[in-house]
PDBQT receptor file of N, H, CA, C and O in Angstrom, charges set to zero:
ATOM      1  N   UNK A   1     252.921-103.567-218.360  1.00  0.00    +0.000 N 
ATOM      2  CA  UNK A   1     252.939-104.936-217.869  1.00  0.00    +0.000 C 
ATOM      3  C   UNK A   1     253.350-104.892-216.398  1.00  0.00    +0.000 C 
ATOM      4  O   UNK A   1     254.176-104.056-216.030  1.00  0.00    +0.000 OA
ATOM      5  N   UNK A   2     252.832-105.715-215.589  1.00  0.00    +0.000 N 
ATOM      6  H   UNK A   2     252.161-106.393-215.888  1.00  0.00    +0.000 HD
ATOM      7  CA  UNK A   2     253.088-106.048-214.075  1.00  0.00    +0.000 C 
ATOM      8  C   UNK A   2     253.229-107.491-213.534  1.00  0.00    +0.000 C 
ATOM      9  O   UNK A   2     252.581-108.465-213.918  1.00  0.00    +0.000 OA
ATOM     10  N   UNK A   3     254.358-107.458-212.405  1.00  0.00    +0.000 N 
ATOM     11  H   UNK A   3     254.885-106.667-212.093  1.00  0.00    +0.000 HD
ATOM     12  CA  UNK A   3     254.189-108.930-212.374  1.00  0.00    +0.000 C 
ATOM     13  C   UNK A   3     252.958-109.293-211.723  1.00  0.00    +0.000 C 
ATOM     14  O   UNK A   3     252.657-110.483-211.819  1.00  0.00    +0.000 OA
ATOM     15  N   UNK A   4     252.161-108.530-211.069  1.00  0.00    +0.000 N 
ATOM     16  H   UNK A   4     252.405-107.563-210.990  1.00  0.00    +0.000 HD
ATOM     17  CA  UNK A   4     251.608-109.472-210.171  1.00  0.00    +0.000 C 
ATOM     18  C   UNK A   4     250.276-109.003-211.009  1.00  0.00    +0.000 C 
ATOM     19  O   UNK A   4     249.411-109.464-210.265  1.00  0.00    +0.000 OA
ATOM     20  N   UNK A   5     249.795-108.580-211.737  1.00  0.00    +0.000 N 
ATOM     21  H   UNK A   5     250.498-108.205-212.341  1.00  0.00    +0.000 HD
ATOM     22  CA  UNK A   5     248.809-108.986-212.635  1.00  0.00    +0.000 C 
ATOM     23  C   UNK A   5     248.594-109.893-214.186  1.00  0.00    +0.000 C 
ATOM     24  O   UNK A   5     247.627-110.165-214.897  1.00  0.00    +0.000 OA
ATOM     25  N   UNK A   6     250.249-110.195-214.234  1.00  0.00    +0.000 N 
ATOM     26  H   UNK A   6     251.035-109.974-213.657  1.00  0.00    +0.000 HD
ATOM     27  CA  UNK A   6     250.204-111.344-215.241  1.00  0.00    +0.000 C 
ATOM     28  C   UNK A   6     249.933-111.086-216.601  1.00  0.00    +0.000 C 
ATOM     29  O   UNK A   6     249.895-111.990-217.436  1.00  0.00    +0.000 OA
ATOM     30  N   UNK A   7     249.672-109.459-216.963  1.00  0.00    +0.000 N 
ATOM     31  H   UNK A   7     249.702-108.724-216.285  1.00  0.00    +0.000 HD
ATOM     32  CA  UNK A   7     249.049-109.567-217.966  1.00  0.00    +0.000 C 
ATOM     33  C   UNK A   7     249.526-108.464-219.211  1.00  0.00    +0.000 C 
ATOM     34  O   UNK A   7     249.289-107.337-218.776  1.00  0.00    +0.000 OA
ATOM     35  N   UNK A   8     250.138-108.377-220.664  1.00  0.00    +0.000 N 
ATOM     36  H   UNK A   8     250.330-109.292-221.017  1.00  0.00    +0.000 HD
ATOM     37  CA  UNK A   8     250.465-107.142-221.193  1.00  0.00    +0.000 C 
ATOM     38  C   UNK A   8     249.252-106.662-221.901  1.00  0.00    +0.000 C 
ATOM     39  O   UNK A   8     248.580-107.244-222.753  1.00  0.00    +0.000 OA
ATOM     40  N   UNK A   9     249.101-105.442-221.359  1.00  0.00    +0.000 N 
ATOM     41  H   UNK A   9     249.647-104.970-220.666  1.00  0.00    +0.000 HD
ATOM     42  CA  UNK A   9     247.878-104.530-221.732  1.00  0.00    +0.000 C 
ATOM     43  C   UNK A   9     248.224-103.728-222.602  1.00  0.00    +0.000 C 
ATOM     44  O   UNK A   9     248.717-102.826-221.925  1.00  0.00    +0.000 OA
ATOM     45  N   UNK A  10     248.355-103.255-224.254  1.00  0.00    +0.000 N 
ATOM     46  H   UNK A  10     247.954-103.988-224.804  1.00  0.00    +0.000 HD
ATOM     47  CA  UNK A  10     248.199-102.058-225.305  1.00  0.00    +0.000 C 
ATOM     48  C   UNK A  10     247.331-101.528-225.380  1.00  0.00    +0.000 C 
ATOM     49  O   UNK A  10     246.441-102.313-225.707  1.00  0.00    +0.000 OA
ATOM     50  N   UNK A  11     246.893-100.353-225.247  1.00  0.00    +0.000 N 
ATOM     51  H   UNK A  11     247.616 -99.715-224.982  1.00  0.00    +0.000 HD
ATOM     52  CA  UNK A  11     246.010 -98.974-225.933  1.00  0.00    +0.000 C 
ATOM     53  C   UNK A  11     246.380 -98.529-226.940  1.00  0.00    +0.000 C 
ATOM     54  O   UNK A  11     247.472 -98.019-227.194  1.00  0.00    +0.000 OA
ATOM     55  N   UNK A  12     245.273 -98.729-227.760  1.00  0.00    +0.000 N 
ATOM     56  H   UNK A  12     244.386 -99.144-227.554  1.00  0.00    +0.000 HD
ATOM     57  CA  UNK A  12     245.608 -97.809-229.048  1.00  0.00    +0.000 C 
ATOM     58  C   UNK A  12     244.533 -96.465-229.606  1.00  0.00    +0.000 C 
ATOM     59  O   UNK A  12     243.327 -96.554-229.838  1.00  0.00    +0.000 OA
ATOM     60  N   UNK A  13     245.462 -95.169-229.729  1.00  0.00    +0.000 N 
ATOM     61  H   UNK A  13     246.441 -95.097-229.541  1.00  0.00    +0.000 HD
ATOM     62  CA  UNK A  13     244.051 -94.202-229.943  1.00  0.00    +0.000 C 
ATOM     63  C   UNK A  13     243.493 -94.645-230.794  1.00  0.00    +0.000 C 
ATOM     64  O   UNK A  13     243.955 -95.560-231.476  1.00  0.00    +0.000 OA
ATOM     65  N   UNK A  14     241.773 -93.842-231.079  1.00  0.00    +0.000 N 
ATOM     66  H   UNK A  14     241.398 -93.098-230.526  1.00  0.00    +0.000 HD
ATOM     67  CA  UNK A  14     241.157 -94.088-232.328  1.00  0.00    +0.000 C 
ATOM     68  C   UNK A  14     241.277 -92.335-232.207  1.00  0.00    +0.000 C 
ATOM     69  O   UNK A  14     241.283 -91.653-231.182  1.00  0.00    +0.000 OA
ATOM     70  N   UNK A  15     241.395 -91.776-234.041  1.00  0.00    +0.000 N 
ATOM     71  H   UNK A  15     241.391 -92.330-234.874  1.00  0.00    +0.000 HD
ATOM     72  CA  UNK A  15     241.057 -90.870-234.157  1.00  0.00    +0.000 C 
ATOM     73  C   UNK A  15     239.756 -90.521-235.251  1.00  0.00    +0.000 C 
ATOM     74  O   UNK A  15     239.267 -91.353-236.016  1.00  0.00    +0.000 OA
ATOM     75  N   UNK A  16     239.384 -89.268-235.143  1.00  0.00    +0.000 N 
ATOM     76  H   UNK A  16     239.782 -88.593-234.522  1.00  0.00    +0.000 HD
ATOM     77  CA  UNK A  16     238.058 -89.632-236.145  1.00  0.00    +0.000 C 
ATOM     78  C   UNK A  16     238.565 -89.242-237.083  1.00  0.00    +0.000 C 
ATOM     79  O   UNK A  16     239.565 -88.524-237.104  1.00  0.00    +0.000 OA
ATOM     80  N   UNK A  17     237.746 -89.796-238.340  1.00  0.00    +0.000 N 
ATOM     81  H   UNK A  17     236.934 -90.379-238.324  1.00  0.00    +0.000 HD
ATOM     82  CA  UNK A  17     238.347 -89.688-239.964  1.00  0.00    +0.000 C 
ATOM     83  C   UNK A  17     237.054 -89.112-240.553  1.00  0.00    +0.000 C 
ATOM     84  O   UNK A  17     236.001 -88.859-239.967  1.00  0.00    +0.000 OA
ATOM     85  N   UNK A  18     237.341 -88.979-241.711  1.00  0.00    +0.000 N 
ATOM     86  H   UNK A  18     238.196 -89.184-242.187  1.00  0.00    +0.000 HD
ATOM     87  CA  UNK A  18     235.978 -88.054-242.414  1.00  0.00    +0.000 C 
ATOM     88  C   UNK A  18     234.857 -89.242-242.345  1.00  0.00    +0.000 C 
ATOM     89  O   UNK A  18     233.676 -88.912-242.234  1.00  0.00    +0.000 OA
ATOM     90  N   UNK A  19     235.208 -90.574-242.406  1.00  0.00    +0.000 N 
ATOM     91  H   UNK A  19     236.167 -90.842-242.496  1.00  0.00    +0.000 HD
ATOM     92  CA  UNK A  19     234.450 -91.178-242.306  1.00  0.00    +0.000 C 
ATOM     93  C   UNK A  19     233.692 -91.666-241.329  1.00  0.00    +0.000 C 
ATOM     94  O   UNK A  19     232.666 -92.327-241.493  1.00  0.00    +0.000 OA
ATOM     95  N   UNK A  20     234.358 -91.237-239.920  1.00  0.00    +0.000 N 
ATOM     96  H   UNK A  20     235.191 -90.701-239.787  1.00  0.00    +0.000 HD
ATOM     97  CA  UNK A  20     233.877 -91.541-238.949  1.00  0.00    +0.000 C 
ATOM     98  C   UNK A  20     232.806 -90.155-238.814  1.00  0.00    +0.000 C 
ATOM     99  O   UNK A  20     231.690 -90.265-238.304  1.00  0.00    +0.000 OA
ATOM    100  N   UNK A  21     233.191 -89.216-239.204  1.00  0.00    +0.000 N 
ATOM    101  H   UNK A  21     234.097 -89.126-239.618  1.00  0.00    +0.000 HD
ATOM    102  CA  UNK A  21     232.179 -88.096-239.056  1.00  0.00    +0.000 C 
ATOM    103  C   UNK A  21     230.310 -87.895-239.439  1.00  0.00    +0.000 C 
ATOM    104  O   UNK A  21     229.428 -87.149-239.015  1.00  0.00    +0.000 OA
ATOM    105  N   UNK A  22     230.384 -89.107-240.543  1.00  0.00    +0.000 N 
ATOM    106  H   UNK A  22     231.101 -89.713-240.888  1.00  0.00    +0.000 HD
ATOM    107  CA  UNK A  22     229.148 -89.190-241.128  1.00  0.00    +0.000 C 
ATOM    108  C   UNK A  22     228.099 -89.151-240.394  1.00  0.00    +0.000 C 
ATOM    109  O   UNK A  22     227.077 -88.538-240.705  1.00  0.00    +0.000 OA
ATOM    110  N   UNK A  23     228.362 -90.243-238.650  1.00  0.00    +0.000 N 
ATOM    111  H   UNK A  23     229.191 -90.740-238.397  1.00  0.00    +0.000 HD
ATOM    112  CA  UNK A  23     227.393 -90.418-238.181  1.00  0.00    +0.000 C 
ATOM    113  C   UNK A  23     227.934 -90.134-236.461  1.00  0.00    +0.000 C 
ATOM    114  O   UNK A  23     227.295 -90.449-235.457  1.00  0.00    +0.000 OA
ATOM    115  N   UNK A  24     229.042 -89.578-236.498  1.00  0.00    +0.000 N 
ATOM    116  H   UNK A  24     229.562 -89.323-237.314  1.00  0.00    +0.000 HD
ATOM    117  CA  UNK A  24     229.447 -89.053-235.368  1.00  0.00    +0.000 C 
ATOM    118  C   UNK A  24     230.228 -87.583-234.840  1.00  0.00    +0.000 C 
ATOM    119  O   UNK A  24     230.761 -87.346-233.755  1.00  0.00    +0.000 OA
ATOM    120  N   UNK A  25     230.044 -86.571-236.246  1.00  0.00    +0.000 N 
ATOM    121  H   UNK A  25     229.611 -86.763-237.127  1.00  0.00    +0.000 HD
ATOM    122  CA  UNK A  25     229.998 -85.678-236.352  1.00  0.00    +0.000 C 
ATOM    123  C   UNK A  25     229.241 -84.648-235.752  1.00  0.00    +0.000 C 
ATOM    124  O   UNK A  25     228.466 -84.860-234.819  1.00  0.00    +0.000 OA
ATOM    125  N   UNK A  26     229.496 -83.225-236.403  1.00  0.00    +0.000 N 
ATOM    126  H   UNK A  26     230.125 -83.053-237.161  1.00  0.00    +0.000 HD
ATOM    127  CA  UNK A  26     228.477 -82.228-236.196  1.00  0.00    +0.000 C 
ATOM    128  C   UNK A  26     227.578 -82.124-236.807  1.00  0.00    +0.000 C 
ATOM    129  O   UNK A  26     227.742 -82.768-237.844  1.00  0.00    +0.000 OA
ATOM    130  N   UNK A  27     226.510 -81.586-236.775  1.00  0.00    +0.000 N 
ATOM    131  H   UNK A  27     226.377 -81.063-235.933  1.00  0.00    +0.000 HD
ATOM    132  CA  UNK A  27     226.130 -81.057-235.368  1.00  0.00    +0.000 C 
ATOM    133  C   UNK A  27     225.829 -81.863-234.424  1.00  0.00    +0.000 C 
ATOM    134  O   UNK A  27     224.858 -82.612-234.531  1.00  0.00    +0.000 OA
ATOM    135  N   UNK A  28     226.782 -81.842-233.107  1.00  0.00    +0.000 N 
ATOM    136  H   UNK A  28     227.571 -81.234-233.019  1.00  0.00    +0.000 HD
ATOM    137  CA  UNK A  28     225.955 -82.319-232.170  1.00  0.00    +0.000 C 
ATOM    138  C   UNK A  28     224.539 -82.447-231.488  1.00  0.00    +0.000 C 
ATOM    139  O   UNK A  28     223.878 -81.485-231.094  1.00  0.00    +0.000 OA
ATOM    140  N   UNK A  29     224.161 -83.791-231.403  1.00  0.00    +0.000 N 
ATOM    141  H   UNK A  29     224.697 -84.572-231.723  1.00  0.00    +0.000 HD
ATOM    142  CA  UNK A  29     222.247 -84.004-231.454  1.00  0.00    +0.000 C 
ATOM    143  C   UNK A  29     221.602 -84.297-232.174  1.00  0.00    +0.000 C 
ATOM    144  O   UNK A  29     220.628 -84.945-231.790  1.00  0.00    +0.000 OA
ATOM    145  N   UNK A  30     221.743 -84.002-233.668  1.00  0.00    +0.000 N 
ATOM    146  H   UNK A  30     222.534 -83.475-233.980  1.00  0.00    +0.000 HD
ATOM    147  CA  UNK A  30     221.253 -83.797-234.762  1.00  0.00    +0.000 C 
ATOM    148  C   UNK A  30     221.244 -85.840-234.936  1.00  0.00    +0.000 C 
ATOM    149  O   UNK A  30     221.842 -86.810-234.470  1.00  0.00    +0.000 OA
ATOM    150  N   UNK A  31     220.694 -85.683-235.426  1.00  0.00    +0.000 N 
ATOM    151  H   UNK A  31     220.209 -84.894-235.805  1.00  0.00    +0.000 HD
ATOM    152  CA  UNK A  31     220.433 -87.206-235.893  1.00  0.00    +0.000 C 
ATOM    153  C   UNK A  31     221.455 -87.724-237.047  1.00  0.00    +0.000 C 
ATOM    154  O   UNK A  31     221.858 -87.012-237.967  1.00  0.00    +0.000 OA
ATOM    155  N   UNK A  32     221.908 -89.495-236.778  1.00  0.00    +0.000 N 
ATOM    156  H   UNK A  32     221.580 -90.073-236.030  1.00  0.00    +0.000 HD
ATOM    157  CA  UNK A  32     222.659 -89.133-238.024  1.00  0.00    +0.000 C 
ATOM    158  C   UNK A  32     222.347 -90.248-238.719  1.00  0.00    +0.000 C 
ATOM    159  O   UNK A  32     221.236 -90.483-238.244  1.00  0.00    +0.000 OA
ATOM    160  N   UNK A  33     222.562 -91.153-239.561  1.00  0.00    +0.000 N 
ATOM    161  H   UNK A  33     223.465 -90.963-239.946  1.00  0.00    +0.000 HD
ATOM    162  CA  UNK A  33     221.366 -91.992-240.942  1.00  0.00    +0.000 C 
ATOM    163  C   UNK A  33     220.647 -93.286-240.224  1.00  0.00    +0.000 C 
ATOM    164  O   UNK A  33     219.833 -93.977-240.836  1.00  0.00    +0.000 OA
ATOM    165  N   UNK A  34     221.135 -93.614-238.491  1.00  0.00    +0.000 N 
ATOM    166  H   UNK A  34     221.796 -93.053-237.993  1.00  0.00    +0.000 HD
ATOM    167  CA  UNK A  34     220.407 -94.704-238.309  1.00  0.00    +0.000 C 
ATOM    168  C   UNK A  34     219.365 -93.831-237.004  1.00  0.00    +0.000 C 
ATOM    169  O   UNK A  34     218.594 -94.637-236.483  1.00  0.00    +0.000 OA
ATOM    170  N   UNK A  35     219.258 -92.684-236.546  1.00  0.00    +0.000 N 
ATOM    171  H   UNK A  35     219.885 -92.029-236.969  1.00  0.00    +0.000 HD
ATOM    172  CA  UNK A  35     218.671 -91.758-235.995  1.00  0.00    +0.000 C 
ATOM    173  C   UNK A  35     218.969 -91.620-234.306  1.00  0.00    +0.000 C 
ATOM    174  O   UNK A  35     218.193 -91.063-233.530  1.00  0.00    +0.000 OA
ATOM    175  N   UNK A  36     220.107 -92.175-233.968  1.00  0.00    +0.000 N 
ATOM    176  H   UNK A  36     220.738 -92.627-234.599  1.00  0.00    +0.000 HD
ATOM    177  CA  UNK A  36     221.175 -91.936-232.988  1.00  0.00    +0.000 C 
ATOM    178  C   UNK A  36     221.936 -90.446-232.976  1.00  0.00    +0.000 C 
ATOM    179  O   UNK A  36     222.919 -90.367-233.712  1.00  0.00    +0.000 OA
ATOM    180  N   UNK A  37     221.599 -89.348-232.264  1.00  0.00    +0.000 N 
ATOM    181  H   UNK A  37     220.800 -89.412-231.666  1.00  0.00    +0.000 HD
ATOM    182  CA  UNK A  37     222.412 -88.612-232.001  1.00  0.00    +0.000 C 
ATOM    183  C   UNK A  37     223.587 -88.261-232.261  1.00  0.00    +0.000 C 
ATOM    184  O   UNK A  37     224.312 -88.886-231.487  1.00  0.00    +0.000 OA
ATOM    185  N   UNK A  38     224.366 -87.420-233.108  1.00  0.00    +0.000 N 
ATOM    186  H   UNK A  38     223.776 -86.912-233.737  1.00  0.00    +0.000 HD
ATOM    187  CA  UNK A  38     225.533 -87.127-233.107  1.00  0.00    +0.000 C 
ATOM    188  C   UNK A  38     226.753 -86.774-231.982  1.00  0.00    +0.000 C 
ATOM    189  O   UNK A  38     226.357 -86.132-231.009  1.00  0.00    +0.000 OA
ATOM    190  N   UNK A  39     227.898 -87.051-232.004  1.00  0.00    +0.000 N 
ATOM    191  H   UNK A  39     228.220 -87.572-232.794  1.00  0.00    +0.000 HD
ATOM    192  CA  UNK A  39     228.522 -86.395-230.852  1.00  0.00    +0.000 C 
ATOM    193  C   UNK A  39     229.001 -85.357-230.920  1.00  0.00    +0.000 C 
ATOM    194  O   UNK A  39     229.089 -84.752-229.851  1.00  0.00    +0.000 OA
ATOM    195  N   UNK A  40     229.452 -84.765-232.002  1.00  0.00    +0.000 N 
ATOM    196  H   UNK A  40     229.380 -85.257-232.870  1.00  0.00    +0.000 HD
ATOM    197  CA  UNK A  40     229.823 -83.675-232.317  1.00  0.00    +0.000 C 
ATOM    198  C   UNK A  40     231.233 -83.720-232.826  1.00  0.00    +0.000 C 
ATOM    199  O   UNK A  40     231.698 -82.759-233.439  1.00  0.00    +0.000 OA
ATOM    200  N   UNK A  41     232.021 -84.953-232.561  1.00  0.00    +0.000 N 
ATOM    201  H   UNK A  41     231.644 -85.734-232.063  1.00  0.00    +0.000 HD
ATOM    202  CA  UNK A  41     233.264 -84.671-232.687  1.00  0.00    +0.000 C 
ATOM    203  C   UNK A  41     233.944 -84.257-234.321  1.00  0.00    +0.000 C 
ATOM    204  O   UNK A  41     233.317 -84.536-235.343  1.00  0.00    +0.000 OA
ATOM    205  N   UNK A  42     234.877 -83.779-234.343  1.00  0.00    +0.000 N 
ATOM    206  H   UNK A  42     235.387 -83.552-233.513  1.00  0.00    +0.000 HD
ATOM    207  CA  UNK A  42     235.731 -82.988-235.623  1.00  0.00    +0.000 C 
ATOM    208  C   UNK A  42     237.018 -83.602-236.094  1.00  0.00    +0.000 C 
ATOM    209  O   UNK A  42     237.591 -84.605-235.669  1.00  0.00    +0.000 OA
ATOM    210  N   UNK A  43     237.327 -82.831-237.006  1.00  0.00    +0.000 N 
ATOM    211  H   UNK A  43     236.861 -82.016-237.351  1.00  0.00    +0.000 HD
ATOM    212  CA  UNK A  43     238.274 -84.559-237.791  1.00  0.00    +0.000 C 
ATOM    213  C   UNK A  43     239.434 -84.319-236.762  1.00  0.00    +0.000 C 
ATOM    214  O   UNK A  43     239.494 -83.407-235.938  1.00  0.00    +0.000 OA
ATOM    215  N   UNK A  44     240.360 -85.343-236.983  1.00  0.00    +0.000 N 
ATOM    216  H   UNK A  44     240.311 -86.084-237.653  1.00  0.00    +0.000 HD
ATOM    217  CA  UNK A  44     241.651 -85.678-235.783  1.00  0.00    +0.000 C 
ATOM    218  C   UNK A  44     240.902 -85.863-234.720  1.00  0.00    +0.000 C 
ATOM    219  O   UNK A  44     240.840 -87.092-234.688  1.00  0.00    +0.000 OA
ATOM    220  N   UNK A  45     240.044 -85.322-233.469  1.00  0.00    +0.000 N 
ATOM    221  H   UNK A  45     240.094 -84.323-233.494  1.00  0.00    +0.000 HD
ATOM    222  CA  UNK A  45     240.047 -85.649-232.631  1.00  0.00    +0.000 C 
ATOM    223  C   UNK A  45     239.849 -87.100-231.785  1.00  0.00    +0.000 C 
ATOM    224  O   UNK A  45     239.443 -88.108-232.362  1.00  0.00    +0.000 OA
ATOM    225  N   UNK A  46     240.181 -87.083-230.370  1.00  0.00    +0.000 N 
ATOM    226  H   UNK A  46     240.512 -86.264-229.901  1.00  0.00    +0.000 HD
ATOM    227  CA  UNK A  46     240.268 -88.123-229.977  1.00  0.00    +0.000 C 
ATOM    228  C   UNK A  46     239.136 -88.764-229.721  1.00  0.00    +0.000 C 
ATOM    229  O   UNK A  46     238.337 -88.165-229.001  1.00  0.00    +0.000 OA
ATOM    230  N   UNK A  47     238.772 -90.091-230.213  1.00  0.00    +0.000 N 
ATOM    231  H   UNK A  47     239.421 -90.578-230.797  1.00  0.00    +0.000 HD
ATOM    232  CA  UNK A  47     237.261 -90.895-229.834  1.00  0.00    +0.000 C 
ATOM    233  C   UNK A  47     237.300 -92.215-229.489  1.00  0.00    +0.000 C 
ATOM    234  O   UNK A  47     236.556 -93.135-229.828  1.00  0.00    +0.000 OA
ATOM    235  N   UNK A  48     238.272 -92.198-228.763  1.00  0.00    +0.000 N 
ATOM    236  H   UNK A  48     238.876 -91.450-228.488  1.00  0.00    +0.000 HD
ATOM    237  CA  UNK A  48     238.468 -93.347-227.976  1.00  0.00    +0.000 C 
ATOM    238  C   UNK A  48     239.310 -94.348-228.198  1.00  0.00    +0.000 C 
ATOM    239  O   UNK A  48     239.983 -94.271-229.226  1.00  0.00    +0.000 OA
ATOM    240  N   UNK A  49     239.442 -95.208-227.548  1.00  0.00    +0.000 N 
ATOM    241  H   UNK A  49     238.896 -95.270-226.713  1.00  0.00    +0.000 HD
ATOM    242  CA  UNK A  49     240.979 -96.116-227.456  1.00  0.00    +0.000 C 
ATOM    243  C   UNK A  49     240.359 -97.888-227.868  1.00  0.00    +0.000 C 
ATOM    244  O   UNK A  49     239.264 -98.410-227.662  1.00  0.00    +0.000 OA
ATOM    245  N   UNK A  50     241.367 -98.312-228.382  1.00  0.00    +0.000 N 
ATOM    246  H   UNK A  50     242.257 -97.888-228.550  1.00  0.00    +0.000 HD
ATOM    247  CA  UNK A  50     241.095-100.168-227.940  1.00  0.00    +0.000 C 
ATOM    248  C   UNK A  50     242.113-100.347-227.452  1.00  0.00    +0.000 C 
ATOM    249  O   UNK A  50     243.182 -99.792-227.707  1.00  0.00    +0.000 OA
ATOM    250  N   UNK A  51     241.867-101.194-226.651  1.00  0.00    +0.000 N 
ATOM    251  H   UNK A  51     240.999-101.645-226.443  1.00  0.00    +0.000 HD
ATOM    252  CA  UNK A  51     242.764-102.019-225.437  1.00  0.00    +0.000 C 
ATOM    253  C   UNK A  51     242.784-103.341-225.912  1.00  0.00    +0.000 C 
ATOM    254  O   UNK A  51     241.745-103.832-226.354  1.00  0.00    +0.000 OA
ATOM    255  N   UNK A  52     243.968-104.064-225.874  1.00  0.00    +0.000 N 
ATOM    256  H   UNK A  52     244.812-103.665-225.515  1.00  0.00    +0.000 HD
ATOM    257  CA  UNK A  52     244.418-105.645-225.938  1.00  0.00    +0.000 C 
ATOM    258  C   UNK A  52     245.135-105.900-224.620  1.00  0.00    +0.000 C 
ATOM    259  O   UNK A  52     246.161-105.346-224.225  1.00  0.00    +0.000 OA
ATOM    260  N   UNK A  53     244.261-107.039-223.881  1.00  0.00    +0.000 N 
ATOM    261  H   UNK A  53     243.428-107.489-224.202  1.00  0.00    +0.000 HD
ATOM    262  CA  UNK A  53     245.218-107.644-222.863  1.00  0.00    +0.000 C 
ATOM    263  C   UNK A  53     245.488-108.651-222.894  1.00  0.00    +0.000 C 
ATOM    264  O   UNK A  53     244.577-109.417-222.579  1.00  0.00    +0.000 OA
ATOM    265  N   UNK A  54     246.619-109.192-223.210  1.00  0.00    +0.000 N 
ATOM    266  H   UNK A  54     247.359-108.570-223.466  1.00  0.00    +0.000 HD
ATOM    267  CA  UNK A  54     247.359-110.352-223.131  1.00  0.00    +0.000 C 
ATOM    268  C   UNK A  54     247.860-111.000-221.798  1.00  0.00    +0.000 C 
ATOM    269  O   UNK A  54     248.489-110.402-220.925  1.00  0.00    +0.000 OA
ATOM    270  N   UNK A  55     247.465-112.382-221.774  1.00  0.00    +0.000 N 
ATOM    271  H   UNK A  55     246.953-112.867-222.483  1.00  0.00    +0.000 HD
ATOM    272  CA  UNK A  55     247.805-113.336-220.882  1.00  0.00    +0.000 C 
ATOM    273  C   UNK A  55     249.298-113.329-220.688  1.00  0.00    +0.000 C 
ATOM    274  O   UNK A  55     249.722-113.063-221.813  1.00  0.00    +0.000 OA
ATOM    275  N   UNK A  56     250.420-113.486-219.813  1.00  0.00    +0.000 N 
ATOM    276  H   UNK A  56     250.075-113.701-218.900  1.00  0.00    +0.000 HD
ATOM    277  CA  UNK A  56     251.535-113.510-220.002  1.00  0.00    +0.000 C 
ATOM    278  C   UNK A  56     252.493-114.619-218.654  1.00  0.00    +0.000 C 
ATOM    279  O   UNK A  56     252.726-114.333-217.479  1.00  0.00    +0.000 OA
ATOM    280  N   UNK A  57     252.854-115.880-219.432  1.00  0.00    +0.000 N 
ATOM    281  H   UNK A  57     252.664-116.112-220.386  1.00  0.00    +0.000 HD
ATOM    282  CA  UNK A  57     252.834-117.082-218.749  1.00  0.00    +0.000 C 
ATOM    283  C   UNK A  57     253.735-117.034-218.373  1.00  0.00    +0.000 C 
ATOM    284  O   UNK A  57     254.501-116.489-219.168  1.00  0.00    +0.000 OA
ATOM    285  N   UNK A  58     254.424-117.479-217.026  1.00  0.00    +0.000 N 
ATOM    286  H   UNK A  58     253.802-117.922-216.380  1.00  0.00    +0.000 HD
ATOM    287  CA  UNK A  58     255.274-118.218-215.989  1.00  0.00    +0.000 C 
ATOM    288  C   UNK A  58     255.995-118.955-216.625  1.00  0.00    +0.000 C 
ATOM    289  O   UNK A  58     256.799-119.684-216.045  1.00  0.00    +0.000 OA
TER     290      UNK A  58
């Protein structure tokens, strides 16, 4: 949080789960059930964050 941007910002990791692997797994490239490319990633690893920014009033 900062004052002069007003605003509280959280990140939260995402990690991948077996379920996230189905269609974002290995092999990387390989197609996966809607025919989008795989990324390759492996279980635990990191695949990105969500962010919440909150307004924070005067």
């Amino acid at each position: 949080m900062t004052a002069k941007s007003g605003v509280l910002r959280l990140m939260f990791p995402l990690y991948a789960t077996r379920h996230c692997l189905t269609c974002h797994g290995e092999p990387r490239g390989e197609a996966d059930q809607m025919g989008y490319p795989k990324e390759g990633l492996k279980l635990g690893q990191n695949a990105g964050a969500i962010s919440v920014v909150i307004p924070i009033q005067k």
